[in-house]
N, C-alpha and C positions, 0 to 999 in steps of 0.2 A: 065715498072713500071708505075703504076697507078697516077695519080696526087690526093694528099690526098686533101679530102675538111676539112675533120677537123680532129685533133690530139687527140687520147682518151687518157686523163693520168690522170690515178689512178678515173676514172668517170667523169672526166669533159672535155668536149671539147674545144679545142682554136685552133684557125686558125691557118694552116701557120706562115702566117706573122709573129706572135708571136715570134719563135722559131728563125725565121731568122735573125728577129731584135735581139733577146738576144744573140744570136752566133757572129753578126754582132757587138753587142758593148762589146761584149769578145773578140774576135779580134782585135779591135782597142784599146782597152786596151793596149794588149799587145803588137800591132804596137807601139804605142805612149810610152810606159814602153821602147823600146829598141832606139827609138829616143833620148826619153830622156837622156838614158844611153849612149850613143853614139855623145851626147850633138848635133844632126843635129837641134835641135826642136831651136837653138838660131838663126839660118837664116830665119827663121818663123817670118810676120809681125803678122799676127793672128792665134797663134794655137788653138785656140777656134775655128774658120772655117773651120783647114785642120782636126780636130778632127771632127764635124759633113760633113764635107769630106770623110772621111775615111769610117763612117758608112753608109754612103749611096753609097759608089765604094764597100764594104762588103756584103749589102745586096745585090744589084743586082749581085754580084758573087755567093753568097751562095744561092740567091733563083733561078738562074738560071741553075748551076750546080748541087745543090748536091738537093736541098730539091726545088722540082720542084710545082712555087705558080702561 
């Protein structure tokens, strides 16, 4: 599979990156939504950090595996 340089949708082009970042903080949404549920997020001294954590261990999974940048 070809490595995309840029994404056409509906006539406009946007990098990579783009895509992997927005999948990347949908994921962490929903990571952080079942912590919370799960109430693990109260052993957290800052979940503001393990939250821009999460999306940067997201992206480098999701742009290395699936949507290759």
């Amino acid at each position: 599979m070809p490595i995309p340089k840029e994404i056409d949708f509906h006539g406009v082009y946007l990098p990579p990156i783009l895509l992997v970042l927005i999948l990347a903080i949908i994921a962490t949404m929903l990571t952080t939504r079942i912590l919370n549920r799960l109430r693990w997020t109260r052993f957290l001294v800052f979940p503001q950090v393990v939250f821009v954590a999460f999306i940067a261990i997201y992206t480098v999974l999701i742009g290395t595996f699936f949507i290759r940048i």
